[in-house]
C-alpha positions in Angstrom: -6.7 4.5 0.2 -6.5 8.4 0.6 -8.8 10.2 2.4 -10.9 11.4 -0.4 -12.1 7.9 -1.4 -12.8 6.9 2.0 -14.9 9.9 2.3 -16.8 9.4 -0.7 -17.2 5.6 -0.1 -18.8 6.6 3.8 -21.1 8.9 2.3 -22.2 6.7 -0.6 -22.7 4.1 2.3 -24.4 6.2 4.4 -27.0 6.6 1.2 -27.8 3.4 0.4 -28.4 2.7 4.2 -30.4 5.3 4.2 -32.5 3.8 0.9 -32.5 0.4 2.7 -33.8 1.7 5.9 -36.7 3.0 4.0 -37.6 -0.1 2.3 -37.3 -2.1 5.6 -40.4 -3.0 7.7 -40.3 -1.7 11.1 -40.9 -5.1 13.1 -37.4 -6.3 11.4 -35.7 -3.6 13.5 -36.7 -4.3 17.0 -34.5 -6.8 17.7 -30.4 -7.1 17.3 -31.3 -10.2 15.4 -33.6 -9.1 13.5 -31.3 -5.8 12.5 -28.5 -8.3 11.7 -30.6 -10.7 9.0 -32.5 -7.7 7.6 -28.9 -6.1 6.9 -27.7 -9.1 5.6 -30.5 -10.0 3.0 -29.6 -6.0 1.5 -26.1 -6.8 1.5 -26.7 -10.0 -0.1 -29.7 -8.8 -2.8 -28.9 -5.2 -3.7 -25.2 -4.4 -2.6 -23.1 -7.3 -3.5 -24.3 -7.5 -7.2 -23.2 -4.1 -7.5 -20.0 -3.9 -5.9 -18.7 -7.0 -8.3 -18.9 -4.6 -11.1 -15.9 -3.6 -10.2 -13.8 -6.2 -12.5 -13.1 -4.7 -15.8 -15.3 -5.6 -18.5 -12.0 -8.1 -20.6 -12.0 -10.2 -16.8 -15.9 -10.6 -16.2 -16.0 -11.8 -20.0 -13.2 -14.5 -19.3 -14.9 -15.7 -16.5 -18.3 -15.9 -17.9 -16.8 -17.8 -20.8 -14.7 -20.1 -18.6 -18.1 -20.7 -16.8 -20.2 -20.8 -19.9 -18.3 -23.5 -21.9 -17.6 -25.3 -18.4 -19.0 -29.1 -18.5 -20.9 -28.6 -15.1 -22.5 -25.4 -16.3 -24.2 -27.2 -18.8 -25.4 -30.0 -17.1 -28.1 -30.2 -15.3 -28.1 -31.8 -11.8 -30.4 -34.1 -10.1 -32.7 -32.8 -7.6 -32.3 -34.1 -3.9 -35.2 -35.2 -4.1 -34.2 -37.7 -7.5 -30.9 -38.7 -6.0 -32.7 -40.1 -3.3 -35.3 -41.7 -5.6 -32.3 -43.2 -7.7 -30.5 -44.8 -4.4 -33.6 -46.3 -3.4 -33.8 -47.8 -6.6 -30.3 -49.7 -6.8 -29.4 -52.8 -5.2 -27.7 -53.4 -2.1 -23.9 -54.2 -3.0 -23.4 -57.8 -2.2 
């Protein structure tokens, strides 16, 4: 990467830490931990999402089709909570 795009990529990222600092409540910053998850849930919620826009618009609408005519996207899958329900329900193998 030349130095050009680094430099705008630091500067970009030194902007959105500065928006995320903003919208972070000071008790989440007292604390290594507490820095560390904080960062993480930005990263996760607001950063990530963006930064995947990078694949060109003919790739992101293969995938999205792949995924959209994909068996398993379609189906819906049982709940913990009814998986459990539904071993209950069987018999014990003899």
């Amino acid at each position: 990467m030349d130095a050009d795009k680094l430099q705008q990529i630091q500067t970009h990222a030194r902007a959105i830490a500065a928006l995320l600092y903003e919208e972070t409540a000071a008790e989440q910053l007292t604390t290594l931990e507490g820095i560390e998850a904080v960062v993480r849930e930005h990263v996760l919620e607001h950063v990530s999402p963006e930064i995947g826009d990078f694949l060109s618009p003919q790739l992101a609408a293969q995938v999205a089709g792949a995924v959209g005519n994909s068996k398993a996207f379609w189906e819906k899958s049982p709940s913990p909570k009814t998986k459990r329900r539904h071993l209950k329900s069987k018999p014990a193998p003899n």
